[in-house]
N, C-alpha and C positions, 0 to 999 in steps of 0.2 A: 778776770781770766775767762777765756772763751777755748773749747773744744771741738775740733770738728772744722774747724778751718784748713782748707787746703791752699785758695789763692788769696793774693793780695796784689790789687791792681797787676793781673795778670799771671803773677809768678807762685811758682808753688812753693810753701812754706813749710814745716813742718806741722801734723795735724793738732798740737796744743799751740795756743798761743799767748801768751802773758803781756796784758796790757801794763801800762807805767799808771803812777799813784794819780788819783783823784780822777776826776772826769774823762772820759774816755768815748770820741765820738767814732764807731767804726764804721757810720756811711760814706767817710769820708775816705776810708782805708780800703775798702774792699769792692770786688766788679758786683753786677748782675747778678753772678754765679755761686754768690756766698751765701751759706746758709748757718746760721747763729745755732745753735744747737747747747749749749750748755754754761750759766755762769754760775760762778763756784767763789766769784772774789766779794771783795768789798768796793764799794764806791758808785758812780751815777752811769747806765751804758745806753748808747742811744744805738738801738739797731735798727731803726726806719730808715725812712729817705727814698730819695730815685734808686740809687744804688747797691739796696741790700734787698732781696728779695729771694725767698719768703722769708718773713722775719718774725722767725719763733725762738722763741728764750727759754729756757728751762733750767728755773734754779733747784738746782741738783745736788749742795751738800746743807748743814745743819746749820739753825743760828745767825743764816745771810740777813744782812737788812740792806737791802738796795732801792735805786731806782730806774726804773727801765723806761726807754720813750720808745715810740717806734712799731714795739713788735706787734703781729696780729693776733700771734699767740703766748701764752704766758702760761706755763705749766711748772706747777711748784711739785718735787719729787722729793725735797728735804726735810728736815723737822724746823721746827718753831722758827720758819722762816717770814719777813715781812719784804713787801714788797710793795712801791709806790709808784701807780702808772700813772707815765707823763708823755704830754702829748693831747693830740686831739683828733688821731684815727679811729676808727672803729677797732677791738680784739675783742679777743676768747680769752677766756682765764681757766684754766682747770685747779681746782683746791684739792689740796695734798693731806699731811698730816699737820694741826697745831699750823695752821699757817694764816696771816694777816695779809688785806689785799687793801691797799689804801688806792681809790681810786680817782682819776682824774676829771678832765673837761671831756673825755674820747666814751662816746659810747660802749656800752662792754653788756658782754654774755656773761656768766660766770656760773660752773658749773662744778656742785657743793663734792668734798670725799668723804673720807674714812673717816678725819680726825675730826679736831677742835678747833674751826674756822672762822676767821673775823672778816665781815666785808665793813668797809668804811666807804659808802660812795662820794662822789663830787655832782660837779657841774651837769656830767651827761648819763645822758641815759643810765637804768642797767637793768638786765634780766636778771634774772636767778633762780637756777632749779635745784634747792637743796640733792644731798647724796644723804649713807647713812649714820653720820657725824655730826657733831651739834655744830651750830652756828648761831651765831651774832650779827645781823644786818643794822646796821645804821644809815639811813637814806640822807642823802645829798641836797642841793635845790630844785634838781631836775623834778619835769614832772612825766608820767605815763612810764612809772618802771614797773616792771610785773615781777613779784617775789614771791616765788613758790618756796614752802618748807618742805623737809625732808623727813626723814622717819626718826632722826635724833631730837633731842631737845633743843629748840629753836628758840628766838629773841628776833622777834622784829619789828625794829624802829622807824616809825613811818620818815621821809623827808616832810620837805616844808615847800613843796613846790606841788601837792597837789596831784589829785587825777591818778593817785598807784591803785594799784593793785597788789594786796596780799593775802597772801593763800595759807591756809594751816597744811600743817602735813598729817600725815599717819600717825602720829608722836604725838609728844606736848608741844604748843607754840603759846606761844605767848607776844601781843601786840600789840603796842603801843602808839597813840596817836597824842600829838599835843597840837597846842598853835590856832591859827582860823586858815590854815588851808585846807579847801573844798574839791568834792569831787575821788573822794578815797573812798576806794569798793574793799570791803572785806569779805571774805569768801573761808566759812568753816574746812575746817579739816574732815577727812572722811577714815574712820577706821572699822574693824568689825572685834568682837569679844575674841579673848578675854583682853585682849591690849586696844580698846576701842581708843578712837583720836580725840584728844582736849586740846579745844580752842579756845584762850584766857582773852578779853580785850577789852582793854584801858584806856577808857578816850574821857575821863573826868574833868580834862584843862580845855578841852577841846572847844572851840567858838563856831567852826566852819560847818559845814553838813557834809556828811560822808550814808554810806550804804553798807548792811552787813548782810549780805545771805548767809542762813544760820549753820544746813548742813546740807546744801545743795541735793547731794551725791546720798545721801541716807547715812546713816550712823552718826556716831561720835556725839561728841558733848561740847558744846559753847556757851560759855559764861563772858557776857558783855555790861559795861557798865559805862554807859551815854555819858553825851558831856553840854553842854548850852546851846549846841547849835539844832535846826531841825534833821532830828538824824531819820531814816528808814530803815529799818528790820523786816526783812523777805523771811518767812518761814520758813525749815524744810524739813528734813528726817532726821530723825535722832533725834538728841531733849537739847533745851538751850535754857539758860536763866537769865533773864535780861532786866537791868534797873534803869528805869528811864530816867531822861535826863530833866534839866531844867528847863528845856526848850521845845518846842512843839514838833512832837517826835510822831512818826507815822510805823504801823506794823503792820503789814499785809501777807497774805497768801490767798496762794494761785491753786486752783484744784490740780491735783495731780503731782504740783511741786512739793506740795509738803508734806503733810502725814504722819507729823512728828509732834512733841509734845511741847510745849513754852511756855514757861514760865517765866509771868512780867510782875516786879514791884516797882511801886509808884506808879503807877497808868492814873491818869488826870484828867481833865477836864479839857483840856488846849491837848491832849493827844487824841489821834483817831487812826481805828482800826479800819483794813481795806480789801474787799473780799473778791474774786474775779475768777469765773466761770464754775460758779458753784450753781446747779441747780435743786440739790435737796436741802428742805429749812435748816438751819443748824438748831441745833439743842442749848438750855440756858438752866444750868442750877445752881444755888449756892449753898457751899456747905462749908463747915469749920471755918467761917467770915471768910471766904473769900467765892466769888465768880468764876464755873469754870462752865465754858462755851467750848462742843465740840459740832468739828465740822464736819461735811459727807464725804471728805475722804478719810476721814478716821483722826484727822487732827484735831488734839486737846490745847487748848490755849485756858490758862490759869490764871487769870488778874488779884493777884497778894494783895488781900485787906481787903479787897474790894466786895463790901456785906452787902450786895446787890445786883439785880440784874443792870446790865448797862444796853440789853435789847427789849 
């Protein structure tokens, strides 16, 4: 069912207009001058093509599960609605309340709401800039999608294609990496008191080498837990606890990037620390068996167990 239709090859129709059962192509039905504006029905609608243009969808009542090919845009206004984009153009998705977004081969934006939101990606690309509603991301094969969270509680699933980008939000996130694909930047969340931001991340199965900046932006809290491969840890502001992995793992900071406090267990003999444009000595004590080295911008780095100096 589509709303908002006036022509159809030409002639004016009345503005509802009710398709028949199962599959339903309406670039075939309509000029130029159509514009798709609302489905409310059940079943598969393809509003792309030469012929329908602009091709915005907007599923508008509760409980739809469709699938849409075509549009540029896809804007969910209903409850506990899923939606499965097909196709291989580029869209927009806007996330509504409780709504599921299964996506396809077509690159996509997808931009997070209110509610309790699932992205499922595919093949292409995808952005995403959380809203303030939890969300669920689970990545695709693609590689270079950039996933930002939002200020609800967040789950984001790395794909298996490498080279993302995921960002904590102002909230909780929590991040999950498995596999040996390489080239995943992980980038803390940033919050201030008393709801300051926690970024959780799980790369235990992991084989590939990826990158985590801890808190970029200052604040918040990040607990990471390495996995086989050579991973790198960027220091910055705020505290982080991080367990190294089994693999020859590098931590550095940058004078002025960081300033925050880190906490590492397991630091080893195959890992090494990596210091850059620090001018004043840094300091070296150990107390209560472990090593704690602060540097001249005021950052504390804390090596667990470690009954020694290691400078």
């Amino acid at each position: 069912m589509v709303s908002g239709i006036t022509t159809v090859n030409g002639s004016t129709i009345a503005s509802n207009f009710t398709s028949g059962p199962g599959q339903t192509t309406f670039s075939n039905d309509f000029n130029a001058g159509t514009t798709v504006t609302s489905i409310f029905g059940l079943g598969a609608f393809s509003v792309g093509g030469s012929t329908v243009y602009p091709s915005v969808a907007a599923v508008t009542a509760d409980n739809i599960q469709t699938t849409v090919s075509g549009a540029s845009l896809i804007s969910f206004n209903g409850l506990n609605d899923t939606v499965s984009a097909g196709g291989s153009a580029p869209y927009m998705s806007l996330l509504g309340n409780s709504s599921v977004l299964n996506e396809g081969s077509g690159p996509s934006t997808v931009i997070g709401g209110n509610g309790a939101s699932t992205v499922n990606a595919g093949s292409g690309s995808t952005t995403v800039v959380g809203g303030y509603g939890s969300l669920t991301f689970t990545g695709g094969t693609s590689s270079n999608d950039s996933i930002t969270a939002g200020s609800g509680m967040e789950t984001l699933n790395a794909g298996t294609g490498g080279s993302n980008t995921l960002i904590g939000g102002s909230g909780g996130t929590f991040i999950n990496l498995t596999g040996a694909s390489t080239g995943d930047h992980i980038i803390g969340g940033t919050g201030s008191p008393p709801n300051p931001a926690v970024t959780i991340v799980n790369a235990t199965t992991t084989t590939g080498n990826f990158e985590i900046d801890t808190n970029p932006n200052g604040g918040g809290t990040l607990v990471a837990l390495l996995g086989g491969g050579a991973d790198t840890v960027i220091g910055g502001g705020g505290s982080s606890i991080i367990t190294a992995g089994s693999g020859p793992d590098v931590f550095g900071f940058v004078n002025g990037h960081a300033g925050g406090s880190e906490y590492i267990l397991g630091f080893n003999a195959q890992d090494n620390m990596l210091f850059s444009g620090y001018t004043t000595p840094l300091t070296e004590q150990v107390t209560g068996g472990s090593d704690t080295i602060t540097l001249g911008d005021g950052t504390t780095i804390v090596l667990l167990g470690i009954d020694h100096k290691v400078f």
